[in-house]
N, C-alpha and C positions, 0 to 999 in steps of 0.2 A: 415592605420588601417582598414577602407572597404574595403570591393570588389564588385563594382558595373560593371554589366553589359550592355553595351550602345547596346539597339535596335533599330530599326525601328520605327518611327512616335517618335522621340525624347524622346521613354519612356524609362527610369534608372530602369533597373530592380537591384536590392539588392540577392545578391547572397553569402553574411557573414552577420553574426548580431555582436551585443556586447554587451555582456551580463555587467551589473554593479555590481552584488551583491550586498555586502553591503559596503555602502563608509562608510569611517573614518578613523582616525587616526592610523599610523601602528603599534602603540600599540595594541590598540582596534583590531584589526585586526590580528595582531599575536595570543592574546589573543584567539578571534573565530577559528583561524584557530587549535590553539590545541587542543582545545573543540570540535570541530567535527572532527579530526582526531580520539581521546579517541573516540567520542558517533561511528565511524565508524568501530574501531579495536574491540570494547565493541560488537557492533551489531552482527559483521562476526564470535567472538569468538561466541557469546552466541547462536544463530540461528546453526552454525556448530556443536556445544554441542549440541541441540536439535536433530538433524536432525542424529549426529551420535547416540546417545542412544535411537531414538524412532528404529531405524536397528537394534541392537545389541543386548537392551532387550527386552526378551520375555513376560515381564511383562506388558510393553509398547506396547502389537503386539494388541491395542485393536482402534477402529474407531475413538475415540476422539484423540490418539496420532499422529496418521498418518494425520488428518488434521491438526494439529499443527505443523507438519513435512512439511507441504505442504506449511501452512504459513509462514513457515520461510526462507523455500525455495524460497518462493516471495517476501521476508523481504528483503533478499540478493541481489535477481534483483533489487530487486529497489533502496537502498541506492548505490548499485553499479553503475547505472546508473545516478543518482543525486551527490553523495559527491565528488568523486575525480576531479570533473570538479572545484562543488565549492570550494573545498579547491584552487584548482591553482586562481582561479578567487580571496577569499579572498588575498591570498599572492601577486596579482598582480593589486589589487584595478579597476579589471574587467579583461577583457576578451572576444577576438573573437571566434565566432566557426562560422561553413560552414553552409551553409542552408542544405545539407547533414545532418551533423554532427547533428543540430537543431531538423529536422525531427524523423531524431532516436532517438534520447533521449525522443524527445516526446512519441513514438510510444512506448518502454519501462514502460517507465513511466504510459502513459495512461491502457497499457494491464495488468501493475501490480495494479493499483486501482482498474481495474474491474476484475481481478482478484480475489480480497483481499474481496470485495462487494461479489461476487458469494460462496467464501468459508467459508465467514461468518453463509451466508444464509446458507451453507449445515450444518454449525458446530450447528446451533442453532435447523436446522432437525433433527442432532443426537439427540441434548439432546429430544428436543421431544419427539423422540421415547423410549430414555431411560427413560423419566420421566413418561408418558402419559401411556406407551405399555410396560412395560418391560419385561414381558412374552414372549414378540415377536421380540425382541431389537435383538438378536445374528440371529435370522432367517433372517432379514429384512438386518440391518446392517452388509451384510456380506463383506468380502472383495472384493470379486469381483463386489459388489455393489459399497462398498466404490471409488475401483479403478475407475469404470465408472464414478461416481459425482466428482469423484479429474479433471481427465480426459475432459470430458466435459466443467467442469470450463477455464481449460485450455484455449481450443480449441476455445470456445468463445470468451476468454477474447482476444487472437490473433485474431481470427476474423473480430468479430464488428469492432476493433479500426482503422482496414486498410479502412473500408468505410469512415470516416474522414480524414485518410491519403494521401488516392487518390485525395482526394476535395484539402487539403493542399497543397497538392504539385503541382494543378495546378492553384494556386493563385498568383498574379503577387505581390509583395513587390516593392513599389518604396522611400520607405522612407519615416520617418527617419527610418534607423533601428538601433538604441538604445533598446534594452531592459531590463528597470527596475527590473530585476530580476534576482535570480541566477540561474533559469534552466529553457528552454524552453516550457512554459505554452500556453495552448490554448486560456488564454484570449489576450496577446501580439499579437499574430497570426493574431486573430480578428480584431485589433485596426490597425495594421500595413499595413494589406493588401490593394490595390487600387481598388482590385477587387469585385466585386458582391458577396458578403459572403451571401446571403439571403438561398443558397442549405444549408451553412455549417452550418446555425444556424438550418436549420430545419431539420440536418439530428442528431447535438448535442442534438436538444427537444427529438425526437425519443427512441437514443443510449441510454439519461439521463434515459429514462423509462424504457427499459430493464436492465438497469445495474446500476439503482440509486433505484429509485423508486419501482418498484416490491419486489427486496431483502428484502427492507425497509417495505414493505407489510407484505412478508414473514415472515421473522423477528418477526416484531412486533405480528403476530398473531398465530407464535410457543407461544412466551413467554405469551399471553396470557391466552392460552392452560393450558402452564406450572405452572402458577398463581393461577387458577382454580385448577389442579392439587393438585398441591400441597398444600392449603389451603383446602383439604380434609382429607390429610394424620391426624392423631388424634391427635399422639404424639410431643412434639416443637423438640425432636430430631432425629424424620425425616423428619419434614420440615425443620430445619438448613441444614442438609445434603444434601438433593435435589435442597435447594438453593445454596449453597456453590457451586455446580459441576457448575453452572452458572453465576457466580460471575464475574470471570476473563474474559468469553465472553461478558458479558455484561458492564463492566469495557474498556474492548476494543471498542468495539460496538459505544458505545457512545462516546469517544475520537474520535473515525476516520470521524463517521456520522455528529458527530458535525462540526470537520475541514472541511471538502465536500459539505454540504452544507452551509457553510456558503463564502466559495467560491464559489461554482460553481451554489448551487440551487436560493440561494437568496442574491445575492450580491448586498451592495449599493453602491449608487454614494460616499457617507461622507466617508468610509475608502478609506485610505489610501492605497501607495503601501507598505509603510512600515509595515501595520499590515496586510495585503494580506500575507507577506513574512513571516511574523512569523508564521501564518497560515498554510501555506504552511510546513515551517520547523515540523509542530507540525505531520504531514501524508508523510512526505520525509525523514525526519532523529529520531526524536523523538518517533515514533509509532514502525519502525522495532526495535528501541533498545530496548525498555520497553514491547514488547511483548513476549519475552523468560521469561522474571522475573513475569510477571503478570500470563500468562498464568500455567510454568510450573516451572521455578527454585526453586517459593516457594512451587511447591506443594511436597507429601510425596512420591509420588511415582516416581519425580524425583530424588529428591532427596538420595532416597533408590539405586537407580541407580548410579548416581555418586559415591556413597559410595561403591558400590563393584564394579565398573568398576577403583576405584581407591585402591581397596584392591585386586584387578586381578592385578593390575601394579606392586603393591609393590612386590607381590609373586613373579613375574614374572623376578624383578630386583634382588632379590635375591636369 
């Protein structure tokens, strides 16, 4: 079932893990396993839908659609990265993968949170400007702007994460390697390692701050802004309106922030790994499904979209 490595000065280096997911019964277990298969085909369909109609229409060709495009685009890295493992791992009531295979997944994983963290922050910039400035909103928010902040996010979010990966990958594992969960998380890493982790914790305080904390600054001090703002406007049906474009960011915002930190920023001893796991499920499979429907399915102008990209077909068939 292992694969351990025998070196020099009697040390086992651990060179596969094994992952457990979730035990139970292969009821229970069939049971999850069709439930995240659905929340996985629900995700690729709805994220794909997004991503094809903010291309197509030109209605849609405006700064807030394209980051929504961007995040779904990141919705799909990451459930892709996470579910197909666990779905084999439910149906096999666990499961090996390679310290390889481990690393990548993390690496994924990790560039798509700080990812998700940076495009937030830029989506809640937009509304700012659109709320705050709108005079100034098409000058400021222009495409080639937009592209640069998509971009950058990007380039960062693969960046940072490789400074933690370098550190990982020359940490020695001697056992056990079991690990309680169903995709490979950076706290396991931690816990498992023989080695001197003291660089890796201080390089995670750091990373945490760039790509946890700031945003969360950010964030917070658009919508402030936007608050002030908007509790100026005179009329209750333009402040409904100004609110409402922020709703579903802020709806998301605090689903992901909350799951994040309450792993990663402030984690206790008394949980659980079992509510660590659901935790976890709530920003790995849960968040990319429910961000297409929060964000855009309900809104009018997706909607108006599908409705003639689906009256373009029909014409088309006949």
């Amino acid at each position: 079932m292992f694969m351990l490595n025998i070196q020099g000065n009697n040390l086992t280096t651990v060179t596969e893990f094994f992952l457990l997911g979730f035990q139970g019964s292969q009821s229970l277990r069939i049971l999850m396993f069709c439930l995240f298969l659905v929340l996985y085909g629900g995700t690729l369909f709805g994220n794909l839908l997004i991503i094809t109609l903010v291309s197509i229409s030109k209605n849609l060709h405006t700064p807030m659609y394209f980051f929504i495009s961007q995040l779904s685009i990141n919705d799909i890295i990451l459930i892709t990265d996470i579910a197909p493992n666990m779905l084999y791992i439910i149906l096999n009531n666990g499961g090996a993968i390679t310290f390889i295979g481990c690393i990548a997944q993390f690496y994924f994983f990790s560039t798509s949170e700080a990812f998700e963290c940076f495009i937030l922050t830029v989506m809640s910039y937009d509304r700012y400007v659109a709320i705050c400035n709108p005079l100034r909103y098409t000058s400021i928010m222009t495409t080639a702007y937009c592209m640069k902040l998509s971009i950058t996010c990007w380039l960062v979010g693969f960046s940072i994460i490789l400074i933690d990966i370098l550190t990982i990958s020359r940490l020695h594992f001697c056992g056990p390697n079991i690990i309680d969960h169903f995709f490979c998380d950076l706290l396991p890493f931690q816990e498992m390692s023989c080695s001197d982790i003291s660089i890796l914790r201080l390089e995670i305080f750091f990373l945490s701050i760039i790509s946890v904390i700031i945003p969360t600054i950010i964030i917070i001090s658009s919508y402030s802004n936007i608050v002030f703002t908007v509790l100026k406007i005179p009329s209750n049906t333009g402040r409904q309106k100004a609110f409402s474009t922020c709703s579903s960011h802020l709806t998301v915002v605090s689903i992901f922030y909350w799951t994040m930190f309450s792993v990663y920023v402030f984690p206790t001893k008394v949980e659980s790994f079992s509510i660590n796991k659901i935790l976890s499920l709530l920003y790995t499979v849960f968040t990319p499904f429910i961000n297409p429907i929060i964000y855009s399915l309900r809104n009018k102008d997706i909607r108006k979209s599908i409705n003639k990209a689906i009256k373009k077909q029909r014409t088309y068939v006949t």
